[in-house]
C-alpha positions in Angstrom: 110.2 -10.9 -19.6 109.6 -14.2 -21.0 107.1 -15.9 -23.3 104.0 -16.3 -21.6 102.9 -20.3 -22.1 99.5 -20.3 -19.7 95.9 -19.9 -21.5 94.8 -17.0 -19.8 97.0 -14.6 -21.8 97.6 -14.5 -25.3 101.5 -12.7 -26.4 101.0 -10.7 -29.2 104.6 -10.2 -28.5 107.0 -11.7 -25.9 110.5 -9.6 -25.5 112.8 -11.3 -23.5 115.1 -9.1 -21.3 112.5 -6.1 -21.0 111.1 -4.4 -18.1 108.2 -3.4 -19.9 104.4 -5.5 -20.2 101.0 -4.2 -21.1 97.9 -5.8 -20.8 94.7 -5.3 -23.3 91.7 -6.4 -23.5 89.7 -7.2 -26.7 87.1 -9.4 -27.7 89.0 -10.0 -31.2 86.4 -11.8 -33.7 87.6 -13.3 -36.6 87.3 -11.5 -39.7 86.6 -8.1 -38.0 87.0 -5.3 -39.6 88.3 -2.8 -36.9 92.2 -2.8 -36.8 93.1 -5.1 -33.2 96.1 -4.8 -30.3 97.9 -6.6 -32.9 97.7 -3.8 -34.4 98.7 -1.7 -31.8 101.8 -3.6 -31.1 102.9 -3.5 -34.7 103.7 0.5 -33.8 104.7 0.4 -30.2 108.5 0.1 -28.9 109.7 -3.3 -30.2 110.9 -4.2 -27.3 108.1 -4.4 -24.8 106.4 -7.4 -23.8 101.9 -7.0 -24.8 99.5 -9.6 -23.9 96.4 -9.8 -25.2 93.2 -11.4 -23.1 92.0 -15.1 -23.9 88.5 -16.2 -23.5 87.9 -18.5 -20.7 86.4 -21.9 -21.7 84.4 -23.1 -18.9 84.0 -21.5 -15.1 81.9 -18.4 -14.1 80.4 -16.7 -17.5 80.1 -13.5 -15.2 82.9 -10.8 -14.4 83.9 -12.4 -11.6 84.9 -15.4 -14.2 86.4 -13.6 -16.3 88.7 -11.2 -13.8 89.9 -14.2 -11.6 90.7 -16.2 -14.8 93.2 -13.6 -15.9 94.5 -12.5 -12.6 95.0 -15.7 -11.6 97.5 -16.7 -14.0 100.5 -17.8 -12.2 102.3 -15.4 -15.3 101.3 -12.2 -13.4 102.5 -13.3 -10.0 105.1 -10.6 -9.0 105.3 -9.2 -12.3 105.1 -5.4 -12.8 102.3 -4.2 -15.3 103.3 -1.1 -16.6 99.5 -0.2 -18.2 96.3 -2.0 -18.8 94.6 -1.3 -22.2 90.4 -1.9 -23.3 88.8 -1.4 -26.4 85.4 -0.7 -26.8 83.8 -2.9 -24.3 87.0 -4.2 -23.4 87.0 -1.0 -21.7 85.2 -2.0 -18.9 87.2 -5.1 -17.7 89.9 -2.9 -18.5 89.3 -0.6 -16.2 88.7 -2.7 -13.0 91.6 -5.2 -14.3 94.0 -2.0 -13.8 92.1 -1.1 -10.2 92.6 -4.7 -8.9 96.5 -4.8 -10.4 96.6 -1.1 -8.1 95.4 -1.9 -5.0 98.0 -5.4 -5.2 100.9 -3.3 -5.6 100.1 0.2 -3.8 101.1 1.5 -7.4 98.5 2.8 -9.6 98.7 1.0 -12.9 98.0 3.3 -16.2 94.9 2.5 -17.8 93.8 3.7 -21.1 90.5 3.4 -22.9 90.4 3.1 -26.7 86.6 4.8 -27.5 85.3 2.6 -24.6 81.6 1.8 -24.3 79.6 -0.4 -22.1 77.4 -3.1 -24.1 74.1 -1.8 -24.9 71.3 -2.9 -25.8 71.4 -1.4 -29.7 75.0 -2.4 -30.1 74.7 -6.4 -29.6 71.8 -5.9 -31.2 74.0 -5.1 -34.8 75.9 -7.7 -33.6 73.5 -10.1 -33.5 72.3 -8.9 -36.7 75.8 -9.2 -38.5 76.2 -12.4 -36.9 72.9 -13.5 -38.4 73.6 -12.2 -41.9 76.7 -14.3 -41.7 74.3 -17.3 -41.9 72.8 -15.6 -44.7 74.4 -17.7 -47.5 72.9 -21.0 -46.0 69.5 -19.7 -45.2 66.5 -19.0 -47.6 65.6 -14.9 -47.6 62.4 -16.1 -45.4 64.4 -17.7 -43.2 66.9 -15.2 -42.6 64.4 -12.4 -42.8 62.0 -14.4 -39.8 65.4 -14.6 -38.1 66.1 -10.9 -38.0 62.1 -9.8 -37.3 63.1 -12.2 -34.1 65.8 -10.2 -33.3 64.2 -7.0 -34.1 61.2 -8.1 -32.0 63.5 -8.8 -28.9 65.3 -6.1 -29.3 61.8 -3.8 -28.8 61.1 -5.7 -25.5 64.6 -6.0 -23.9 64.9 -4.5 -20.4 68.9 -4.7 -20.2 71.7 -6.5 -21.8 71.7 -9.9 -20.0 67.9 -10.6 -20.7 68.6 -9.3 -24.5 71.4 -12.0 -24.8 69.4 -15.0 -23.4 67.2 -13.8 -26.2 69.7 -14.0 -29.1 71.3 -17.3 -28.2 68.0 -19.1 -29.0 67.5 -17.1 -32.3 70.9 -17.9 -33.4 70.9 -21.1 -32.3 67.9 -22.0 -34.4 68.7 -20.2 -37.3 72.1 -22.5 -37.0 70.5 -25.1 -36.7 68.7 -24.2 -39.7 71.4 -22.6 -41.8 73.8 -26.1 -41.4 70.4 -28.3 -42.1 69.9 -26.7 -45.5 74.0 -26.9 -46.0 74.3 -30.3 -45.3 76.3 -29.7 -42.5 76.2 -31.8 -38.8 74.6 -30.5 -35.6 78.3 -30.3 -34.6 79.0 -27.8 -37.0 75.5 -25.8 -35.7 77.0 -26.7 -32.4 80.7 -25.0 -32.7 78.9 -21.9 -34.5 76.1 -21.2 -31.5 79.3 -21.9 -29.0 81.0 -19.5 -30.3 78.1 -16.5 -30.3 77.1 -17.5 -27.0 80.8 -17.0 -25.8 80.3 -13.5 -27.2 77.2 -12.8 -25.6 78.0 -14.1 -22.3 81.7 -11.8 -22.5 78.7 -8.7 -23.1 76.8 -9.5 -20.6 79.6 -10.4 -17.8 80.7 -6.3 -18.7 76.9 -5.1 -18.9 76.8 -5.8 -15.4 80.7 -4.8 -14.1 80.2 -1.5 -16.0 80.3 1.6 -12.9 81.9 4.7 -14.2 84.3 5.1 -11.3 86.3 2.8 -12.2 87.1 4.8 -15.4 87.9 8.3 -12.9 92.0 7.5 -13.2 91.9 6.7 -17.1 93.3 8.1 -20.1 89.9 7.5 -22.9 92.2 7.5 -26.3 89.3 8.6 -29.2 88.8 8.2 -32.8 87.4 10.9 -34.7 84.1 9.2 -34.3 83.9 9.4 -30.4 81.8 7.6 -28.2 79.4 9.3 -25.6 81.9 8.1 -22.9 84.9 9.9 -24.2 84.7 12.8 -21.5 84.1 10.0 -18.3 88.0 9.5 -18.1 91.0 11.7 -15.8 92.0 12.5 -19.7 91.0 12.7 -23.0 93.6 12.3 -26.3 91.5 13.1 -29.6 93.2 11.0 -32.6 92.2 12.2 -36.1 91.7 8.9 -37.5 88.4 6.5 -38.1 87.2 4.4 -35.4 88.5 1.3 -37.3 91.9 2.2 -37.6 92.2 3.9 -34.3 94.4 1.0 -32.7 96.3 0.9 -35.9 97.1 4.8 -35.3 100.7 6.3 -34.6 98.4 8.5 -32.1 97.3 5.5 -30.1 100.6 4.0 -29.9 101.8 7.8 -28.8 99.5 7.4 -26.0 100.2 4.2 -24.5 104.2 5.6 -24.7 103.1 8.2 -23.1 101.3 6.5 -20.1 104.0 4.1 -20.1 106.6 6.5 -19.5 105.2 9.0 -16.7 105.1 5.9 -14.9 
């Protein structure tokens, strides 16, 4: 296996001469918290191949968009995939990423689900509200609290995930705005902040909408000790005793993908 040079697919690590490549899929902020497949890969078998999922720039912002960008790459033409991984919302691309890869190759792929959830309506909005406080520093307390009673406002009247989104790109674009204003900062900076949430939202809503729980019927769900209400939805469950942050940091996790990896 060689070092993957197209945009669609991030190596976390490249191991030429294996047989072996996994897939995940993570929406990896900066500066999160939660441990990352970097993570992960730190305590798997050093000599497999893992790829990590890249954000499209421009084309589709639906599911569609996203699934044909990364199964397009000319990297994954004829190449086996021995499992696809999701985390948290990831999950759900996951999922259907490992159904598509199945029906290709008449082989069914592994897929595991790291304490998977489809977006919801109360999780971007703590997103949303993180992502505000963020701004915190270069807002006034008014400002950031009329922000956040925006938020908190929308949140009360969203319907679904995608209207909730169109919602929070024109509070955080104003408070932005706002926040680089009172900085001394351009409207490009505003500009390249706002971009980046939007790309966020868009991934959450793109997922909000792929989200069907048969797709999930063949996968192992890999849980924290803090485990979501989708934990049981899976072929299988694997409990690891460690806190939802550090769960892809876990010697559990990494058990479970070698696992997966090997039966198949």
């Amino acid at each position: 296996m060689t070092e993957n040079g197209t945009s669609a697919w991030r190596p976390l690590r490249s191991a030429d001469g294996t047989d072996t490549l996994v897939l995940a899929v993570d929406y990896a902020l900066t500066g999160r918290p939660e441990a990352t497949f970097s993570d992960l890969t730190s305590v798997l078998p050093a000599s497999w191949a893992v790829w990590e999922t890249r954000q499209p720039d421009t084309g589709r912002p639906d599911a569609e968009g996203y699934l044909g960008y990364w199964l397009s790459d000319p990297a994954l033409s004829g190449t086996r995939v021995d499992a696809v991984l999701g985390y948290c919302t990831g999950g759900v691309f996951a999922a259907e990423l490992a159904e598509r890869l199945s029906a290709a190759t008449g082989d069914p792929v592994p897929v595991l689900l790291f304490d998977p959830e489809p977006p919801l309506v109360d999780g971007l909005a703590t997103d949303a509200r993180s992502a505000l406080s963020g701004l915190g520093s270069m807002l006034t307390a008014e400002q950031l609290r009329n922000a956040l009673d925006r938020l908190d406002k929308s949140v009360a009247e969203a319907a679904d995930v995608p209207g909730l989104a169109g919602e929070l790109r024109d509070i955080y674009a104003a408070a932005a705005r706002t926040a680089c204003r009172s900085a001394g900062l351009g409207e490009d900076i505003a500009d390249q902040l706002t971009s980046a949430f939007v790309r966020y939202l868009q991934y959450s809503s793109a997922a909000s909408r792929l989200f069907a729980e048969p797709a999930w019927r063949r996968a192992t769900v890999v849980s924290s000790a803090e485990p979501t209400r989708w934990a049981d939805r899976g072929a299988d469950r694997v409990d690891c005793p460690v806190p939802h942050a550090r769960l892809l940091a876990s010697a559990c996790a990494a058990d479970a993908v070698a696992g997966a990896v090997e039966l198949y």
